[in-house]
C-alpha positions as CSV (number, residue, x, y, z in Angstrom):
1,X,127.4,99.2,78.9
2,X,129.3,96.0,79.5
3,X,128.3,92.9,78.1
4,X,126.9,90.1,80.1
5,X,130.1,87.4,80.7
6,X,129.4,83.8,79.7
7,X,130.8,80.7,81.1
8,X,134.7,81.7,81.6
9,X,136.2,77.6,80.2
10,X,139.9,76.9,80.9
11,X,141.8,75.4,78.0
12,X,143.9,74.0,81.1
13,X,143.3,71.7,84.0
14,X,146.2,71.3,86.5
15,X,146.3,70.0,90.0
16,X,142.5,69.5,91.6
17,X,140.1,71.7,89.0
18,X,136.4,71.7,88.6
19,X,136.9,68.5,86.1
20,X,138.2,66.9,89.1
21,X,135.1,68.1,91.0
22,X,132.6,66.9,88.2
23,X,134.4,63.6,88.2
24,X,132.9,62.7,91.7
25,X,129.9,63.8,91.0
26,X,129.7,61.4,88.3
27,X,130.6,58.5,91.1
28,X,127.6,60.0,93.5
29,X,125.1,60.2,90.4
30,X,126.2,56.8,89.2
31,X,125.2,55.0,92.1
32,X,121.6,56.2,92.2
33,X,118.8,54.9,90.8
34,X,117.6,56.7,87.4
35,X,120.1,59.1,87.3
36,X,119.6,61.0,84.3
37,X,121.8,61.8,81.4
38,X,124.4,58.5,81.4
39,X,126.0,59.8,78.5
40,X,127.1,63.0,80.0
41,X,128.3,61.3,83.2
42,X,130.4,59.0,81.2
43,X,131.8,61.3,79.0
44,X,132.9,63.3,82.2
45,X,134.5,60.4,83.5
46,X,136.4,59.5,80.2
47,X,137.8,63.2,79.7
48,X,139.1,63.1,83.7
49,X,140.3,59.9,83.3
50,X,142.4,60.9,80.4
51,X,143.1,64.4,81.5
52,X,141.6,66.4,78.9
53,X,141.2,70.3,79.1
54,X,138.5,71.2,81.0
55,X,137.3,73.9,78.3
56,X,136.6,70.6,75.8
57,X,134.8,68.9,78.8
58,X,132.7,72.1,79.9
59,X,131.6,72.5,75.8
60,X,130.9,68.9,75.7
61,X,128.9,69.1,78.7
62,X,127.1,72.5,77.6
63,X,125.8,70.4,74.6
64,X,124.5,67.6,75.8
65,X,122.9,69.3,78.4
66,X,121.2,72.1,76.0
67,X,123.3,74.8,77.7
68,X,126.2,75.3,74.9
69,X,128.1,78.8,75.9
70,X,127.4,81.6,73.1
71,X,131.3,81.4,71.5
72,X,130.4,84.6,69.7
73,X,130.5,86.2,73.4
74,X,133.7,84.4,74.6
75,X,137.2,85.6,72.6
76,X,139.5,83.7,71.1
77,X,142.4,83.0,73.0
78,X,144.5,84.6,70.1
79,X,142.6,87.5,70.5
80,X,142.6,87.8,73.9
81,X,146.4,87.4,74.0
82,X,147.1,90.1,71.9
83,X,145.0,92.7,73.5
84,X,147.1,95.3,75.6
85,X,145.2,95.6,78.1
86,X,145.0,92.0,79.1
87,X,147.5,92.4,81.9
88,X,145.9,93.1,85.8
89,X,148.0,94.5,88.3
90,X,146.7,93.6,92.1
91,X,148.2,94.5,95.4
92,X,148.0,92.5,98.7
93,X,150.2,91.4,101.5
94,X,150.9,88.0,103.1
95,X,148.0,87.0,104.7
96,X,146.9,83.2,103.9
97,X,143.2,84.5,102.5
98,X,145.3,86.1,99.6
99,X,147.1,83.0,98.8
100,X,145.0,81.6,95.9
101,X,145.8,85.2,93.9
102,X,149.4,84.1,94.0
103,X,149.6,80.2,93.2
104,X,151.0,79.5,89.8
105,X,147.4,77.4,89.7
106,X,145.1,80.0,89.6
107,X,147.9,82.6,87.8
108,X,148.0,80.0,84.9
109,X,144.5,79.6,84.6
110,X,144.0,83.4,84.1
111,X,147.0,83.5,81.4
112,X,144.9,81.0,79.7
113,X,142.1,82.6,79.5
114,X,143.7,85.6,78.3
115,X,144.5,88.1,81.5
116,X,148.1,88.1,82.7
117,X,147.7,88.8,86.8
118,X,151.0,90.4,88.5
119,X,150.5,90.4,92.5
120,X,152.4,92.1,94.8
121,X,152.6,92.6,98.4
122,X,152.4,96.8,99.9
123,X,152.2,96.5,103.5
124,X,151.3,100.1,103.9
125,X,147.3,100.0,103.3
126,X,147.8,104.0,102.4
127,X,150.1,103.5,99.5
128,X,148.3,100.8,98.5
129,X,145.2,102.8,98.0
130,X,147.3,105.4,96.4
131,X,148.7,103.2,94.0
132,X,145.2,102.0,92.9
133,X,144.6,106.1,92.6
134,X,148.0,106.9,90.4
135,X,147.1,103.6,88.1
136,X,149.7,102.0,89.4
137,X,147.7,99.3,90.4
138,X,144.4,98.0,89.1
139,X,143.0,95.9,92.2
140,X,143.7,95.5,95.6
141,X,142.2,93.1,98.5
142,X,142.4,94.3,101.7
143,X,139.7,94.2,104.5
144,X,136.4,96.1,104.8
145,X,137.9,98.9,108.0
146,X,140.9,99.6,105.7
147,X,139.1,100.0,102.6
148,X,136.4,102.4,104.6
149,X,140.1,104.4,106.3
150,X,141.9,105.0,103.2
151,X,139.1,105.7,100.7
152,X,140.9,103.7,97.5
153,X,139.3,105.2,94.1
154,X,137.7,102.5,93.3
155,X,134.6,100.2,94.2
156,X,134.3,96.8,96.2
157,X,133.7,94.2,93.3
158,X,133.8,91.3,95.0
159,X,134.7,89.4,98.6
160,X,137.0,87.2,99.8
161,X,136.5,85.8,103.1
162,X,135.6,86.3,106.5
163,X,137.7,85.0,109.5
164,X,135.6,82.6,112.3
165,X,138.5,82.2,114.7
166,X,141.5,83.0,112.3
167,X,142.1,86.0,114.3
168,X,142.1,86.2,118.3
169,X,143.0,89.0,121.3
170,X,145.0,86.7,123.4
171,X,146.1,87.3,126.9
172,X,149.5,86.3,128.6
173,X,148.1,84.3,130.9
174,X,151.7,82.3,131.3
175,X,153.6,85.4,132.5
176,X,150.6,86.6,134.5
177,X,148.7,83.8,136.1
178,X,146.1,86.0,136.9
179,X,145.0,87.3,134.0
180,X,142.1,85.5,132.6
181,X,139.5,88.4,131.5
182,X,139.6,91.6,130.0
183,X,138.3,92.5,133.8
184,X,141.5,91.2,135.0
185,X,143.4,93.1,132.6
186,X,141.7,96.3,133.5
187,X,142.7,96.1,137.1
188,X,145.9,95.0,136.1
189,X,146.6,98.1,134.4
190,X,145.6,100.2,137.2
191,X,148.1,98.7,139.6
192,X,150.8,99.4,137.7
193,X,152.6,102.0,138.8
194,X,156.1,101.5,137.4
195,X,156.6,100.1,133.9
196,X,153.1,99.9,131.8
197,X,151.6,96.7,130.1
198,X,152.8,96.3,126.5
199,X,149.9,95.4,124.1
200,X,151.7,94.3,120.5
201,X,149.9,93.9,117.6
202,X,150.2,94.6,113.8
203,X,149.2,97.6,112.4
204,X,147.1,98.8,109.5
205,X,145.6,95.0,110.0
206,X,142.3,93.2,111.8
207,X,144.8,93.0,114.6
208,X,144.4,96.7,115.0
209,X,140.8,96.5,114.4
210,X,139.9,93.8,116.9
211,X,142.3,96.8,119.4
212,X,139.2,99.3,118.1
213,X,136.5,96.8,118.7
214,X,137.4,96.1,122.6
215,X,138.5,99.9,123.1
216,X,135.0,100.7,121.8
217,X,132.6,98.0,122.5
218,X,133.8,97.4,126.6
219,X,134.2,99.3,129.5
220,X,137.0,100.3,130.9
221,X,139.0,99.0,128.4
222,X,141.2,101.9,127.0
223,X,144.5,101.2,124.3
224,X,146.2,104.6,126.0
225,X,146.5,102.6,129.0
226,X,148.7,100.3,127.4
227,X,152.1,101.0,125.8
228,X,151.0,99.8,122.3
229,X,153.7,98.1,120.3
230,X,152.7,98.0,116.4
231,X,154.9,95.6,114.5
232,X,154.9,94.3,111.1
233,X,153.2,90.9,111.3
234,X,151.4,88.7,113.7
235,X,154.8,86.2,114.2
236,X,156.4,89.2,115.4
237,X,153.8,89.9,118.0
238,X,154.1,86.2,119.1
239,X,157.7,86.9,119.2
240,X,157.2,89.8,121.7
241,X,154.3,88.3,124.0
242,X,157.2,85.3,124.3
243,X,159.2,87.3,125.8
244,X,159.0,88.5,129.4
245,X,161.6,91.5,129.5
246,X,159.1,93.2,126.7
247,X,156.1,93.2,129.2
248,X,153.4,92.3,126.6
249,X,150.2,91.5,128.8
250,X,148.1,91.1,125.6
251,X,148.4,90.4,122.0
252,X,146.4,90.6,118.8
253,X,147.5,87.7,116.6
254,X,146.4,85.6,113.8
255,X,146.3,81.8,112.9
256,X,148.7,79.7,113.5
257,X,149.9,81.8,116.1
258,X,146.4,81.7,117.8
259,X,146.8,77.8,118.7
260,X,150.4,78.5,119.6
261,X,149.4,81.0,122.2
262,X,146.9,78.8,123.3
263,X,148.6,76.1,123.8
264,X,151.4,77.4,125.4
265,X,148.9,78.8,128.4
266,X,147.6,81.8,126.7
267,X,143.7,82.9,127.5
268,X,141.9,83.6,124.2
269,X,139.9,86.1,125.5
270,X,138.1,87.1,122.1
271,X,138.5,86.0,118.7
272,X,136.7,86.4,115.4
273,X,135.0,83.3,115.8
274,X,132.8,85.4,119.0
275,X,132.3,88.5,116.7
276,X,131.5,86.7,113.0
277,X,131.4,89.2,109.9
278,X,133.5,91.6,111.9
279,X,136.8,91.1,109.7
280,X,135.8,91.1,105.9
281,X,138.3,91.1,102.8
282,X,137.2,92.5,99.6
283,X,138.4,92.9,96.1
284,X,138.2,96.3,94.8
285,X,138.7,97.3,91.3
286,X,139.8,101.0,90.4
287,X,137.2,103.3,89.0
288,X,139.8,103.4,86.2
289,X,139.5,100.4,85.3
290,X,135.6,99.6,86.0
291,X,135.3,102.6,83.3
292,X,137.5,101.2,80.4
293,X,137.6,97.9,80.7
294,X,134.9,96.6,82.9
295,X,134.8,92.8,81.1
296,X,138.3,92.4,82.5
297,X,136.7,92.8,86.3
298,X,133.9,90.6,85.5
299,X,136.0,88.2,83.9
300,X,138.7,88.0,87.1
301,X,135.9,87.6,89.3
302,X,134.7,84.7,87.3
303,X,137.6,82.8,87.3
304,X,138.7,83.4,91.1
305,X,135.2,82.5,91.9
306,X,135.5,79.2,90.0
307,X,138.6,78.1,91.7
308,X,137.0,78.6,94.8
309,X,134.0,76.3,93.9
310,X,136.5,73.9,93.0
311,X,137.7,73.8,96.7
312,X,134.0,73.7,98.4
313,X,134.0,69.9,98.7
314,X,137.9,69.2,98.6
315,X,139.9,71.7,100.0
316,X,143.3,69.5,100.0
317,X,145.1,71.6,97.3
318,X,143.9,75.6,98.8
319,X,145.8,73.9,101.8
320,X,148.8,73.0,100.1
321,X,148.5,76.1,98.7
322,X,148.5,77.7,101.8
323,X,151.6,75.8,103.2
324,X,153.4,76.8,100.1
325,X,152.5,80.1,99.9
326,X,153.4,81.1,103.9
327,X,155.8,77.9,104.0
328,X,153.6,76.7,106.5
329,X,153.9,73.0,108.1
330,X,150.8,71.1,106.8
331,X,149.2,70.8,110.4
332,X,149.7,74.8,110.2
333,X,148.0,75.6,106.7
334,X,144.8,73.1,108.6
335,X,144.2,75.4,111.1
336,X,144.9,78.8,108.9
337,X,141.9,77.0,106.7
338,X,140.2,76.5,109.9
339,X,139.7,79.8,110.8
340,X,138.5,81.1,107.7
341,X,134.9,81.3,106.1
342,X,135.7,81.9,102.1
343,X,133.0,83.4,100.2
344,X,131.2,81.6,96.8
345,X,129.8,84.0,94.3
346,X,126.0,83.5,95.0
347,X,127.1,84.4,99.2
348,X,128.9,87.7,97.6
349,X,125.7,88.6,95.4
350,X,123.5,88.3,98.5
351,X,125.2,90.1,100.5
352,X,125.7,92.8,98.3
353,X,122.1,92.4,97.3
354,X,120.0,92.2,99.8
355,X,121.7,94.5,102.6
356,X,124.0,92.5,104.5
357,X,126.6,94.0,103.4
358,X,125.5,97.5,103.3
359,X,124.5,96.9,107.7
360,X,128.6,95.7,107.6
361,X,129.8,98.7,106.4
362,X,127.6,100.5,108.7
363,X,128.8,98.8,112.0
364,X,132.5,98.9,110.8
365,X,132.4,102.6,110.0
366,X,130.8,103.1,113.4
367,X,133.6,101.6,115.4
368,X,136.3,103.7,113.4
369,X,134.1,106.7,113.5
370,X,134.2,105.9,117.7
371,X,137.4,105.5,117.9
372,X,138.7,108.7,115.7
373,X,139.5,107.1,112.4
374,X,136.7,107.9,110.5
375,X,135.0,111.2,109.8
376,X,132.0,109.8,109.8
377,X,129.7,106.8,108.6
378,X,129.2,107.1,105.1
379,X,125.8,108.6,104.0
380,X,125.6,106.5,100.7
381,X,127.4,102.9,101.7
382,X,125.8,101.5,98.3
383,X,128.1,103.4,96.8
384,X,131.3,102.2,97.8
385,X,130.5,98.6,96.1
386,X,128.8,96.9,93.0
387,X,127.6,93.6,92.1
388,X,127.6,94.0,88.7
389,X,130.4,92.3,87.7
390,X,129.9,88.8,89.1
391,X,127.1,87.5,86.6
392,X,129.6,85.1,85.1
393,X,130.7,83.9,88.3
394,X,127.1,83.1,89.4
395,X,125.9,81.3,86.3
396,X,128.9,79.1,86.9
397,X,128.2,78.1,90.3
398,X,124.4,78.2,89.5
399,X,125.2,75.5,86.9
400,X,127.4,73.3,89.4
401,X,124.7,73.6,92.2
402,X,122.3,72.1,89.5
403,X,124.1,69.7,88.5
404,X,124.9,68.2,92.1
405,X,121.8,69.1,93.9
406,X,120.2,65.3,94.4
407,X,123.3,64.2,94.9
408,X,124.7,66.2,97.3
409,X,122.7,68.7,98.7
410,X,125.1,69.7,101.5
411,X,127.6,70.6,99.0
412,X,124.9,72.3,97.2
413,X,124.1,74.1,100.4
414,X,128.0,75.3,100.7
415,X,128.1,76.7,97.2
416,X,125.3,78.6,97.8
417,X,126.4,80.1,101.1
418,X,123.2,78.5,102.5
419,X,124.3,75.7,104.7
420,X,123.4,75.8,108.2
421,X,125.5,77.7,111.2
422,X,126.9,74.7,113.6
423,X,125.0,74.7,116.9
424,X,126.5,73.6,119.9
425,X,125.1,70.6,121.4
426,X,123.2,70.9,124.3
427,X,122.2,74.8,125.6
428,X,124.2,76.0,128.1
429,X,122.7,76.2,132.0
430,X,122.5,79.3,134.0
431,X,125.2,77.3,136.1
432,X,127.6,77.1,133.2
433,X,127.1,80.5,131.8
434,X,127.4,81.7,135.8
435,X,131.2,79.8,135.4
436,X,131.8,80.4,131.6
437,X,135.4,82.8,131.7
438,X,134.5,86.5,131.3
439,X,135.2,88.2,128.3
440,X,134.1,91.4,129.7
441,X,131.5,94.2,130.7
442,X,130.1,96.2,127.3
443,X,130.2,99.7,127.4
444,X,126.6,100.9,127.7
445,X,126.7,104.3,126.7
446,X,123.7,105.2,128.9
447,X,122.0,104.4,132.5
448,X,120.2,101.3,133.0
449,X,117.8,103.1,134.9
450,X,114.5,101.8,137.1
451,X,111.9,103.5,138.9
452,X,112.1,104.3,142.5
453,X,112.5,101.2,144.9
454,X,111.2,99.3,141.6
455,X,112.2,97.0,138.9
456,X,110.2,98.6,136.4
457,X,113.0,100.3,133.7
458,X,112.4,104.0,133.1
459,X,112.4,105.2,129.7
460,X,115.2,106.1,129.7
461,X,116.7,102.5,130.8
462,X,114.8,101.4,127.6
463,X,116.5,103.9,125.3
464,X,119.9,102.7,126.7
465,X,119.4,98.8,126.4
466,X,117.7,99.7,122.6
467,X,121.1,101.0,121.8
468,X,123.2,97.8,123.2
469,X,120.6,95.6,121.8
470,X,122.6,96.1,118.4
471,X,126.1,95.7,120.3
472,X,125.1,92.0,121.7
473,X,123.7,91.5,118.0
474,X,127.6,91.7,116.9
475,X,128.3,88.7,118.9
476,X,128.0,85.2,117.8
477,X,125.0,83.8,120.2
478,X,126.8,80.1,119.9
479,X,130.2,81.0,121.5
480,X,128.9,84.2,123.6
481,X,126.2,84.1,126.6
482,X,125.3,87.2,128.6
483,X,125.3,87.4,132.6
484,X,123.3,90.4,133.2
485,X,124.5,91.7,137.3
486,X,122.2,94.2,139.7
487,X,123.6,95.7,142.3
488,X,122.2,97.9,144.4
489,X,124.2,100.8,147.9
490,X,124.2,99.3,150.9
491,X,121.2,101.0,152.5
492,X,118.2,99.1,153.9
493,X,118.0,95.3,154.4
494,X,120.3,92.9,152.8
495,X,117.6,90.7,152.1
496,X,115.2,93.0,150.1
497,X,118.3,94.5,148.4
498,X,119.4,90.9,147.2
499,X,115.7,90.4,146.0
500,X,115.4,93.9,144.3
501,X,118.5,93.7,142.3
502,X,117.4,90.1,141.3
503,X,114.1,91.6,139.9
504,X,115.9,94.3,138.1
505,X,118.3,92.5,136.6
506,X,115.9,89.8,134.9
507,X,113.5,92.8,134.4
508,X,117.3,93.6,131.6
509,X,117.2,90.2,130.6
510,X,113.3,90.2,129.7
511,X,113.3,93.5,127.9
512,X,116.7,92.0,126.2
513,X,114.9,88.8,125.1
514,X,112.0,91.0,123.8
515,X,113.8,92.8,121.3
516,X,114.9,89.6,119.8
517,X,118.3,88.6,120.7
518,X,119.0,85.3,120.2
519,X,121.7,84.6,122.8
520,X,121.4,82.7,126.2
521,X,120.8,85.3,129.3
522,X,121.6,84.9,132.8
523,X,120.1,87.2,135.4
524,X,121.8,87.7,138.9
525,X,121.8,89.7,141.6
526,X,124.3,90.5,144.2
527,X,122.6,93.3,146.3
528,X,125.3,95.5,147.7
529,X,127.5,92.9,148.4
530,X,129.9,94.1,145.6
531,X,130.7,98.1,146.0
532,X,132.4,100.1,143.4
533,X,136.5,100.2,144.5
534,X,136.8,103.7,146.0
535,X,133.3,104.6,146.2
536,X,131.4,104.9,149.5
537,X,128.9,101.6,150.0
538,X,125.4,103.8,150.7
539,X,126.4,106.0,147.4
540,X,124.1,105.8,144.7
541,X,126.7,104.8,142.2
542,X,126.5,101.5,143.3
543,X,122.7,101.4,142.0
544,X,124.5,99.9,138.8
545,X,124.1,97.0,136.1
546,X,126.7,95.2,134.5
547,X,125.9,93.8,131.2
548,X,128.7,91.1,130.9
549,X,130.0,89.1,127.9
550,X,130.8,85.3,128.8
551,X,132.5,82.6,126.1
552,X,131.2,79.4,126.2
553,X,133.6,76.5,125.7
């Protein structure tokens, strides 16, 4: 059985550490009224202002505060050093998330403490996971589709991030004025008759799985109506949508290529920001090594997870990082930063406590499943991850949150992955959501179906907006509204088939609200003034409702 890690100290402090952190803390606790413990505060302040290890400062601390680590339970650096087994190989790529694993920083840090970490980039998630099987690798980060595609021996121990905007479907809106929707791009498509609309993207990435996510989740959105062009990297997909000989209509990308696009007249038509928890990266440690040397895990995890508390308040050096790392302009690494949500080690032990992050693996494996990369959803998610191995890392945020709580409670909030979603400021109208830019209709997988002359939903029409209840869930209610659209075949009077497909479609957006969605609705009906494109106006096919995903800027 492993033994329970105590607090991980680092003989070394360099650039912004938690010392640092603790050292403005001491300013905010100073300048309130009975703050408790002097001594400790100006002891802190003394050690930062001279620059002394950390570990001295973190055992002085645990003293005075009656919370002295157990040393018996935390090896000698000598002894540590000597072990053979103290070196961890990981494999990752490029992406900006992954940066910390590779700064000299965080790399030292580890050597300190007596794990010597060698990362290296394998852009091929397949022989990435193979490696992790053969033992040619110990850990690996990749994201949460990739892990569930390639089946890596090993379990997720811990997670990284989640995008909120970092990655974005982006439309060519400069070569093709008119091009402004998904809908757009759908009719697009079908009136070419020559040469095909490109769609570049980088494969084996979220790129690819945002392409899974709009081939799955909306209608009439298909990637074999597209001449898909997979390339290594999201600059290279910028590169191509540039371009007007290569005929790229729409492209995948990543930040900072995202604000580029955009500001050079592209349409963000969808971005991670819309569909939050979609893209997750994860850490996963081989069964290999979970079995002989599980401390090493839980002693990794500590020490990543403590250099990202260190960056919760003051995040200046993870951007430098950033810029260094994908020699990135410091504008650049800003908005990488911007776009990604990383996660502390008490957010990581809820979500793998409590079910979060069983539902994500759930919803991801049922969009691969859809579109023919997964068998199946696994029958026993738990166990593909474990939280076991974080119990360090949470006593040592724990401890920080304790010790900053009065002082700075949104900080507090932060560490604890507690602090509140931002809210936009006023509600949108039914006018602005009627003008908000489309992002598309969802696929409904069933008939929105009403009684005869009626706007009473059958069963049926229940069953069917049961199911797309969880699809709008997906969607983040404070960027996404919903226009729900009756129609109705041109047979009878306009006037009572204008009032009819009103009633129906906020009959949709009643039931909708009922089940608990959270997101603004907009009914409308249109009567038969909108007939399907090749379909006769009295046919019943035009008896239809659109469920329609709006962005709200």
């Amino acid at each position: 059985m492993m033994n329970d890690v105590n607090l991980v100290e680092f003989p070394k402090c360099e650039h912004h550490c938690n010392l640092a952190l603790l050292d403005k803390v001491n300013i905010r606790h100073s300048s309130q009224k009975g703050a408790a413990k002097p001594t400790v505060l100006v002891l802190i302040s003394l050690l930062s202002a001279f620059g002394l290890a950390i570990a001295g400062a973190g055992y002085l601390l645990g003293n005075l505060l009656g919370t002295k680590p157990n040393a018996a339970r935390i090896p000698s650096l000598s002894n540590q050093l000597s072990t053979a087994d103290s070196t961890l190989k990981i494999l990752g790529d490029t992406f900006s998330g992954y940066s910390t694993f590779r700064t000299p920083t965080f790399q030292n840090a580890l050597k300190a403490s007596g794990l010597n970490l060698q990362y290296a980039d394998e852009f091929d998630q397949a022989k990435r996971a193979a490696s992790l099987e053969r033992g040619q690798a110990d850990l690996l980060v990749t994201t949460l589709d990739q892990f569930l595609m390639q089946k890596p021996a090993g379990k997720v121990v811990g997670l990284i991030d989640r995008t909120i905007g970092a990655d974005a479907v982006v439309l060519n809106t400069k070569q093709f004025p008119q091009l402004k929707s998904l809908l757009d791009l759908t009719q697009m498509v079908q009136q070419s008759q020559v040469k095909p609309k490109a769609m570049a993207f980088a494969g084996d990435t979220p790129s690819e799985y945002l392409g899974l996510v709009l081939d799955t989740k909306f209608e009439a959105f298909n990637l074999a109506d597209f001449k898909v062009v997979e390339v290594a990297d999201a600059s290279e997909a910028w590169k191509r949508m540039q371009d007007s000989r290569e005929n790229v209509a729409i492209a995948i990308l990543w930040e900072p290529y995202v604000t580029q696009a955009r500001q050079q007249g592209g349409t963000v038509v969808l971005s991670s920001q819309d569909t939050p928890n979609t893209i997750v990266d994860v850490i996963v440690a081989s069964d290999r090594l979970i079995q002989s040397r599980p401390e090493k895990v839980a002693q990794f995890l500590t020490l990543y997870y403590r250099r990202i508390d260190s960056t919760a308040q003051d995040n200046a050096q993870l951007k430098k990082d950033i810029a260094e790392d994908g020699q990135l302009s410091p504008a650049d690494a800003a908005t990488v930063l911007k776009g990604i949500n990383f996660f502390t080690s008490l957010e990581t032990h809820r979500w793998l406590t409590d079910g979060t992050f069983e539902k994500r693996i759930g919803s991801t494996a049922a969009i691969l499943t859809m579109a023919g990369k997964l068998d199946r959803v696994p029958d026993r998610p738990k166990n593909l991850f474990s939280d076991r191995f974080i119990k360090g890392a949470i006593a040592n945020t724990q401890k920080l949150i304790d010790l900053i709580r009065a002082s700075d409670p949104q900080m507090a909030a932060r560490l604890a992955g507690t602090q509140a979603a931002t809210v936009l400021g006023n509600q949108p109208s039914k006018t602005q959501i009627q003008s908000a830019p489309a992002i598309g209709n969802l696929d409904l997988k069933g008939q929105v179906s009403f009684e005869a002359e009626s706007a009473q939903l059958t069963r049926d029409g229940q069953q069917t907006l049961d199911r797309l209840r969880k699809e709008i869930a997906e969607f983040n209610p404070q960027t996404v509204a919903v226009r729900i659209i009756g129609h109705t075949s041109r047979t009878g009077d306009a006037g009572q088939n204008e009032t009819l497909s009103q009633l129906r479609a906020q009959a949709v957006a009643d039931y909708l609200y009922s089940l608990g969605l959270k997101h603004k609705i907009m009914a409308q009906g249109k009567g038969f003034r909108e007939p399907l494109a090749g379909v006769s106006p009295e046919d019943n096919q035009n008896q239809r409702t659109e469920i329609r995903l709006v962005r709200l800027r």
